[in-house]
Short mmCIF file of the C-alpha atoms (twelve columns), coordinates in Angstrom:
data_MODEL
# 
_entry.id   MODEL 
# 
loop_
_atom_site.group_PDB 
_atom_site.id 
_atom_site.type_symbol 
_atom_site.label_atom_id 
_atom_site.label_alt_id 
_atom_site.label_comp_id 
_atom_site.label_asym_id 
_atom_site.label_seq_id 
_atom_site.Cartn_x 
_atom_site.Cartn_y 
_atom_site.Cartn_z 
_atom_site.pdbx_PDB_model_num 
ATOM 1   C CA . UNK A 1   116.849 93.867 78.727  1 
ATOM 2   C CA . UNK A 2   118.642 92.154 75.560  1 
ATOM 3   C CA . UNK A 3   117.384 88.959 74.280  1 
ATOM 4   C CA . UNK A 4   120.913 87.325 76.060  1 
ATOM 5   C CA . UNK A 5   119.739 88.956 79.196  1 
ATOM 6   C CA . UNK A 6   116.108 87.645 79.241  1 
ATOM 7   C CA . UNK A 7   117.107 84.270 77.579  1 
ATOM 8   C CA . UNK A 8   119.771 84.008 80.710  1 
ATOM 9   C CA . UNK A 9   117.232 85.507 83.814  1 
ATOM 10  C CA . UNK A 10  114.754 83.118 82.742  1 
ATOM 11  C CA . UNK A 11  116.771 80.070 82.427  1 
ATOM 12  C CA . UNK A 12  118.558 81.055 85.954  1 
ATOM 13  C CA . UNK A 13  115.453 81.645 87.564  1 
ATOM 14  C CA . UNK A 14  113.665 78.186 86.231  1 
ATOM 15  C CA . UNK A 15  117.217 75.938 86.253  1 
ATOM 16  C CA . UNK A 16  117.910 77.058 89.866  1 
ATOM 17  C CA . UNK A 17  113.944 76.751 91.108  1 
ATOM 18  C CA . UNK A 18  112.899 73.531 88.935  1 
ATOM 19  C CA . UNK A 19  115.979 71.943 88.083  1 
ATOM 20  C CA . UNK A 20  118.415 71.857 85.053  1 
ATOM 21  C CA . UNK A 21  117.244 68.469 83.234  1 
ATOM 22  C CA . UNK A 22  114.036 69.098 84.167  1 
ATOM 23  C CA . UNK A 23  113.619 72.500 82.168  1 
ATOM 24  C CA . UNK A 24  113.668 72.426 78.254  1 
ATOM 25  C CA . UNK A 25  115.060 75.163 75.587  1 
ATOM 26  C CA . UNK A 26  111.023 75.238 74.360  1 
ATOM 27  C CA . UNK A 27  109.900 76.690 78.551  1 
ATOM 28  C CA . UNK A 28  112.933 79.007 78.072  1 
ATOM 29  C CA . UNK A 29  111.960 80.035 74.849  1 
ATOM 30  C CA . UNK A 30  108.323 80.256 75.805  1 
ATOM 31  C CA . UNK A 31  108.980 81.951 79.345  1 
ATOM 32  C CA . UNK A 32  111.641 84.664 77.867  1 
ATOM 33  C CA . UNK A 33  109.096 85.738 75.006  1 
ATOM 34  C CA . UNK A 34  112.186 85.098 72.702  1 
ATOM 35  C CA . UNK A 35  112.264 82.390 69.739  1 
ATOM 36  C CA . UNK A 36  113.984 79.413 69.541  1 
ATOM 37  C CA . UNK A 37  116.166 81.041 66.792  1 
ATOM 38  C CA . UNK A 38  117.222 83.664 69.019  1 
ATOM 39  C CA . UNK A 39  117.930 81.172 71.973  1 
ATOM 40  C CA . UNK A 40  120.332 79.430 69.317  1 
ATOM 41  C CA . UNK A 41  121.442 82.095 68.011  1 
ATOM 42  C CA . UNK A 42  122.754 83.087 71.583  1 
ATOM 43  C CA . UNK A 43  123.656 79.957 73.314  1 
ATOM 44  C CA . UNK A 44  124.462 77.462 70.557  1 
ATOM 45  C CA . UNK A 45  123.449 74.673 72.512  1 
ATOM 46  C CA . UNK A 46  121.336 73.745 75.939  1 
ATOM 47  C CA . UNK A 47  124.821 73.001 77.263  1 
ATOM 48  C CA . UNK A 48  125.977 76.960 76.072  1 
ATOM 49  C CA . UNK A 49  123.067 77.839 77.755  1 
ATOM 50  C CA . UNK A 50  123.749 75.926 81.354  1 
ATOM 51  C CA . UNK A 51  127.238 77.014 80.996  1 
ATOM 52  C CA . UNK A 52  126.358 80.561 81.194  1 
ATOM 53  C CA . UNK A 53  123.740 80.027 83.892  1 
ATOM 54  C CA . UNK A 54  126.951 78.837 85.883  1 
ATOM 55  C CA . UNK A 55  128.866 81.373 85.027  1 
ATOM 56  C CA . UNK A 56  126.744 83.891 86.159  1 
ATOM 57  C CA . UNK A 57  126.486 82.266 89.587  1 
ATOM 58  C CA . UNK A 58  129.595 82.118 89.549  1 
ATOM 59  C CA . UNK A 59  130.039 85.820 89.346  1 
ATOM 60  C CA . UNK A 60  127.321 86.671 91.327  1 
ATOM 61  C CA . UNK A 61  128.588 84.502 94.255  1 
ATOM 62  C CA . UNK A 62  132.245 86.246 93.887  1 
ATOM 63  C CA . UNK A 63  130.938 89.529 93.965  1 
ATOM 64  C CA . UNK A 64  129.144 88.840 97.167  1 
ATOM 65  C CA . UNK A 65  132.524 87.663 98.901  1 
ATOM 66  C CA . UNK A 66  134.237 90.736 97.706  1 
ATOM 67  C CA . UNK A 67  131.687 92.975 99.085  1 
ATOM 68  C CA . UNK A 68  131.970 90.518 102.682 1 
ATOM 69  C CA . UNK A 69  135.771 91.272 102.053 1 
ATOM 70  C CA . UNK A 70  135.535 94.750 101.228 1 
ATOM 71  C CA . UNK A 71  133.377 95.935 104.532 1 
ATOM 72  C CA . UNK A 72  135.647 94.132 106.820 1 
ATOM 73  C CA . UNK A 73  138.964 94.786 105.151 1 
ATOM 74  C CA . UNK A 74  141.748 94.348 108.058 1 
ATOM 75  C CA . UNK A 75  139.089 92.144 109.978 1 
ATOM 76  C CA . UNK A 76  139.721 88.561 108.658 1 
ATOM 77  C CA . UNK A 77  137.736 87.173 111.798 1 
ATOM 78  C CA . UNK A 78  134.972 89.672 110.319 1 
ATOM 79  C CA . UNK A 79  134.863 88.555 107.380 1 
ATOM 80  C CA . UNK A 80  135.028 84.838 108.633 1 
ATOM 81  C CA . UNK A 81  132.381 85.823 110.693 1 
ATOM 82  C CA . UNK A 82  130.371 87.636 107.729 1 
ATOM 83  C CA . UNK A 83  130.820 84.591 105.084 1 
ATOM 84  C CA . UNK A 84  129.198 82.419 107.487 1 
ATOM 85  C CA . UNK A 85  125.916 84.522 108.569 1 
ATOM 86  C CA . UNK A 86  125.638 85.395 104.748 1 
ATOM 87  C CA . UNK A 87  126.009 81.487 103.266 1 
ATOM 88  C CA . UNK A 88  123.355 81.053 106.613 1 
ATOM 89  C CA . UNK A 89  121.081 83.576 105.584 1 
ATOM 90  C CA . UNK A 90  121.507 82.114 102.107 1 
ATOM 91  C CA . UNK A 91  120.532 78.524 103.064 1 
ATOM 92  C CA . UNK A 92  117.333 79.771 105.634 1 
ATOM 93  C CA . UNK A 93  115.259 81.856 102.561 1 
ATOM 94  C CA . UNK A 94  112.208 80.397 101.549 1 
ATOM 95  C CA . UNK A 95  113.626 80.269 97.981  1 
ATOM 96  C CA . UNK A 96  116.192 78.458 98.656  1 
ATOM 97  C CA . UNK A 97  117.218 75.612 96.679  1 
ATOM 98  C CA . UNK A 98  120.367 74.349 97.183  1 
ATOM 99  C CA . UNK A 99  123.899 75.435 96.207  1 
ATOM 100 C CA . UNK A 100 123.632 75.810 92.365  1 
ATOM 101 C CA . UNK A 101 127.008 74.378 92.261  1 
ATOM 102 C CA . UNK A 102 126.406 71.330 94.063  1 
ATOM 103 C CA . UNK A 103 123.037 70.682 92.641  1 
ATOM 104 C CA . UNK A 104 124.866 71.593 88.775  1 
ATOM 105 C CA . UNK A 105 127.442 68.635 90.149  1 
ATOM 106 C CA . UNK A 106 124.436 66.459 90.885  1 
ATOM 107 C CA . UNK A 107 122.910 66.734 87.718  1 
ATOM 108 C CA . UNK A 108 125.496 66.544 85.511  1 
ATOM 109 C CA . UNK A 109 128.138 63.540 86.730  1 
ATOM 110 C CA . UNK A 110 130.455 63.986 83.501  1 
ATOM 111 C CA . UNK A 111 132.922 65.871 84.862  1 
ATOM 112 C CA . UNK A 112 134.327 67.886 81.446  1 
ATOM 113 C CA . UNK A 113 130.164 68.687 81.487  1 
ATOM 114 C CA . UNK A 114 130.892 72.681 80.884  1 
ATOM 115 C CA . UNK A 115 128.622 73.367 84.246  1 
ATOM 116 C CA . UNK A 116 129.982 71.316 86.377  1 
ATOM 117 C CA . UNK A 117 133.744 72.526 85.170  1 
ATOM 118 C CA . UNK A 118 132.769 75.796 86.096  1 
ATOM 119 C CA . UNK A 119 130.981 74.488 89.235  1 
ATOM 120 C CA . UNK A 120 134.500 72.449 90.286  1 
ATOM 121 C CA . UNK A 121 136.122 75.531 89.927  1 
ATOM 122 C CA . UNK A 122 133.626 77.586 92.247  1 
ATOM 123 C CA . UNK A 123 134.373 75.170 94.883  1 
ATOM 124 C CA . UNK A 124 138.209 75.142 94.044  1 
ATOM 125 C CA . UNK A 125 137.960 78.911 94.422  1 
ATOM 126 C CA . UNK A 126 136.311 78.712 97.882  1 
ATOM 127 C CA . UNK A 127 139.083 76.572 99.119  1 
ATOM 128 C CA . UNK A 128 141.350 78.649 97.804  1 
ATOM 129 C CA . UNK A 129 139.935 82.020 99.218  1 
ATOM 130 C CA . UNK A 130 139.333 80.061 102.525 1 
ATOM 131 C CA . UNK A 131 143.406 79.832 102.738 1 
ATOM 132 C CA . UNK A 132 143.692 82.871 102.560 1 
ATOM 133 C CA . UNK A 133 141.423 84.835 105.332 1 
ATOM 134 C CA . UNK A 134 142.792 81.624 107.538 1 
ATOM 135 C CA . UNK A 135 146.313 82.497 106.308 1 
ATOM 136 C CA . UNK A 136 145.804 85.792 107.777 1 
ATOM 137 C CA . UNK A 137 144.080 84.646 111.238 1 
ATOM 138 C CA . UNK A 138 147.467 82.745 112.079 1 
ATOM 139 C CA . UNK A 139 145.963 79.306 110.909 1 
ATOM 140 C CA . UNK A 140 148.737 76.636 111.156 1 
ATOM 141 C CA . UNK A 141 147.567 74.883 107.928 1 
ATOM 142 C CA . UNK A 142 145.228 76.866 106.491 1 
ATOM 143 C CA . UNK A 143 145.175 74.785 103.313 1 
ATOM 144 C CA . UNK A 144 143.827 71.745 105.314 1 
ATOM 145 C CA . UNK A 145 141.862 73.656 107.182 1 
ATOM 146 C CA . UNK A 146 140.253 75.400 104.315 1 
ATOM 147 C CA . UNK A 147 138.905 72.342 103.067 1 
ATOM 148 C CA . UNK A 148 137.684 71.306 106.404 1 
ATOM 149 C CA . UNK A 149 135.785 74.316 106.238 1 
ATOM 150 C CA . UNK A 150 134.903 74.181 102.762 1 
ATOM 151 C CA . UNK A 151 133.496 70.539 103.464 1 
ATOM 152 C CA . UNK A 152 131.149 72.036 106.338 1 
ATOM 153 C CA . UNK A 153 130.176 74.479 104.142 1 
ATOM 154 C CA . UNK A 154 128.935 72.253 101.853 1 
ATOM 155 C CA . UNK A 155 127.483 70.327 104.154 1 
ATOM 156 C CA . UNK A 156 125.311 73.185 105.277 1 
ATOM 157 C CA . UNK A 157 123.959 73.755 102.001 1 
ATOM 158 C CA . UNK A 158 122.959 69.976 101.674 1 
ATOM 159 C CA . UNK A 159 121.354 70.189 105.115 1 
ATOM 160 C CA . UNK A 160 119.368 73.574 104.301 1 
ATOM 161 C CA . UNK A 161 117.263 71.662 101.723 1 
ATOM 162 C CA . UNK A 162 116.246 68.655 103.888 1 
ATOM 163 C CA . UNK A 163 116.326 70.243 107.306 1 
ATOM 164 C CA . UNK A 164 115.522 73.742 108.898 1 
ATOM 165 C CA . UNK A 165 118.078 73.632 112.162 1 
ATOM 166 C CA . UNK A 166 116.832 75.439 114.716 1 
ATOM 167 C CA . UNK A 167 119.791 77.908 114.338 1 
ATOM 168 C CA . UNK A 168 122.084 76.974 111.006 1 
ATOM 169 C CA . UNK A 169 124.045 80.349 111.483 1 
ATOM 170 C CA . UNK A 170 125.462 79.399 114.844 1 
ATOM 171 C CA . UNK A 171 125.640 75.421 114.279 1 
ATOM 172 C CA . UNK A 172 127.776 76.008 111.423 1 
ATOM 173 C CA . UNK A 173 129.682 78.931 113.139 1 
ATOM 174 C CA . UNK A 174 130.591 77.245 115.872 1 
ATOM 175 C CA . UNK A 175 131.438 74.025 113.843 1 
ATOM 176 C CA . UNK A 176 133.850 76.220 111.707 1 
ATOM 177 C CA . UNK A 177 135.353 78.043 115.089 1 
ATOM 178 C CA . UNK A 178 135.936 74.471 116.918 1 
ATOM 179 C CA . UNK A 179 138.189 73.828 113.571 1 
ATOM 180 C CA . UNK A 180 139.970 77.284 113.968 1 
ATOM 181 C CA . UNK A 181 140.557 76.372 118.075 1 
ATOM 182 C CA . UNK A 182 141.991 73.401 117.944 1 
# 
């Protein structure tokens, strides 16, 4: 691994299981085995640094959609279906600790904060990506509906770190399908 890669694992790993504010550039530094120069060097600020941690949620959580979209290409009730028992499966691990997005939103109110910009846009591109698999299931307003969806989403994630339902993949299934039905 380069220094960028160990700088960024560690910070990912400690930001998403400890917190962003409550993890400094020296526990980085000191958990990566690189210096402080190096860190700086890299990421020329702790703000750099949280920026890229977003960003490579961000692209980790896209490439997980694509593969959803990719094995059930043709199937957009499949890979409705999919999205939902993967974000469940998501929320139900013992690791889990939120959405990174919504906790990056939480942390950081300023809204030109370069996290939470790129977390805004993760959620915009949800919506966005919801409108179109409900585009293709028939949905009269999928744009409305999409951010229905995208609010129940959300909503799961939030629950997932204060409550264990009894069964989160078919509550919020069968919230999502009542929205489809109607």
């Amino acid at each position: 691994m380069s220094a960028r890669e160990r700088i960024l694992a560690t910070a990912s790993e400690l930001f998403y299981r400890e917190g962003i504010r409550a993890i400094g550039v020296d526990t980085v530094v000191e958990r990566s085995g690189v210096s402080k120069t190096s860190l700086y060097r890299l990421f020329e600020s702790k703000d750099a640094l949280i920026a890229a941690f977003a960003a490579e949620q961000d692209r980790l959580f896209w490439a997980w959609w694509d593969r959803i979209e990719d094995q059930h290409a043709g199937d957009p009730r499949a890979i409705f279906e999919a999205l939902l028992s993967g974000i469940a499966k998501r929320i139900t691990h013992p690791a889990y600790r939120g959405c990174p997005f919504l906790n990056l939103a939480t942390e950081f109110p300023d809204e030109n904060h370069p996290g939470r910009v790129i977390a805004r846009r993760n959620k915009k591109e949800m919506r966005t990506r919801l409108a179109v698999v409900l585009g293709k299931l028939g949905v009269g307003d999928p744009n409305r509906t999409a951010s229905q969806i995208a609010l129940i989403i959300n909503g799961a994630y939030v629950t997932g770190l204060i409550a264990q339902p009894a069964d989160l993949r078919g509550d919020l299934t069968d919230a999502v399908i009542k929205l489809l039905v109607q």
